[in-house]
C-alpha positions in Angstrom: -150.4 -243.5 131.0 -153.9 -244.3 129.5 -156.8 -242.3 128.8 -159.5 -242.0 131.5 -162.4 -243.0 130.6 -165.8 -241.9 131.8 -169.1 -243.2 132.3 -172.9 -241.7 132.0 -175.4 -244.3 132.9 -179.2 -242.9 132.7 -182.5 -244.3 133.8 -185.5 -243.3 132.7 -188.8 -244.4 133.6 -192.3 -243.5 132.4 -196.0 -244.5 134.9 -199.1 -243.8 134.8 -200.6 -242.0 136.7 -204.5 -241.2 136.7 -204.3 -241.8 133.1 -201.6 -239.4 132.9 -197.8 -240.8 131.6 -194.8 -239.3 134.2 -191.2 -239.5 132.9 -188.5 -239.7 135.5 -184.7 -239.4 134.9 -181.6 -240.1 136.9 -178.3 -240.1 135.6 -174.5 -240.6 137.3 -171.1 -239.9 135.4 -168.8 -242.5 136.8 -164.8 -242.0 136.4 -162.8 -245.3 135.7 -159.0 -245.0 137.3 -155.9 -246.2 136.2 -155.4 -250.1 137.4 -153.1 -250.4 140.6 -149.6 -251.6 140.2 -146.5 -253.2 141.5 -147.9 -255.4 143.9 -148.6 -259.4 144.6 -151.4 -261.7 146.1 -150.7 -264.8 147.6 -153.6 -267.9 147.8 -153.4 -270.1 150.6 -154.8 -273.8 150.1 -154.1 -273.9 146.2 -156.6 -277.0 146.1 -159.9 -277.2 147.4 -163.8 -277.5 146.7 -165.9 -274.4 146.0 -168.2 -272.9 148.9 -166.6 -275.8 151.6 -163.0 -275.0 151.3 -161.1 -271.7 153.0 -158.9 -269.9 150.3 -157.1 -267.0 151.9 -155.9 -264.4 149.5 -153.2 -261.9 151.0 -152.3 -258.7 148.7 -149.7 -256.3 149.8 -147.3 -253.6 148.1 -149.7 -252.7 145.6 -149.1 -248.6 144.3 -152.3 -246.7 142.9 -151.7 -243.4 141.2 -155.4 -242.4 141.5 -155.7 -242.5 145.1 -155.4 -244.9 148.4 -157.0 -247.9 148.1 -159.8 -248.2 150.1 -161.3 -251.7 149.0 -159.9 -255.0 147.4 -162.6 -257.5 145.6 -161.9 -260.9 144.5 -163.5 -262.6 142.0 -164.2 -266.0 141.3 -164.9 -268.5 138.4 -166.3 -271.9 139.4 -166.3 -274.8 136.0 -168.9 -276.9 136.8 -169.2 -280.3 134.4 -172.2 -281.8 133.9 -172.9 -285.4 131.8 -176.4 -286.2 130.9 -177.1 -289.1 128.3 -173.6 -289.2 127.2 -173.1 -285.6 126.5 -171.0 -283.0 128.2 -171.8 -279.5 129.2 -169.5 -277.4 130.8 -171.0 -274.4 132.4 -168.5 -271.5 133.8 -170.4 -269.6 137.1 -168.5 -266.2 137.6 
């Protein structure tokens, strides 16, 4: 099994005040789990155009040593192809 890995993201952020510089902090240690396993997603409508067609993505059986699952995300990429005076530029949204 792999390492966990861990986090620390800080803010800080200096003002004035009065003529007077305040410094605040905030930090969070964030833990990074193992990926889940085993499972499978299905994608209905295989073909289709960006923000007009319905894809339906189905995930099931999937085992997490960390913990129950309590949330899925999807992610996206859209290539988008654009000609202007004969050239090509090919821009990737995520």
């Amino acid at each position: 099994m792999a390492n966990t890995t861990y986090w620390k993201i800080e803010l800080t952020v200096d003002t004035t005040v009065n003529n007077e510089i305040l410094t605040g902090v905030g930090s969070i240690i964030l833990k990074t789990n193992q990926p889940p396993y085993n499972g499978s997603c299905i994608v209905f409508n295989h073909t289709g155009y960006p923000l007009e067609t319905n894809f339906t993505i189905t995930c099931k059986n999937w085992l997490d040593d960390d913990g129950y699952i309590t949330q899925f995300e999807y992610w996206g990429m859209l290539k988008i192809i654009l000609k202007y005076n004969y050239k090509q530029v090919n821009l990737i949204l995520c």
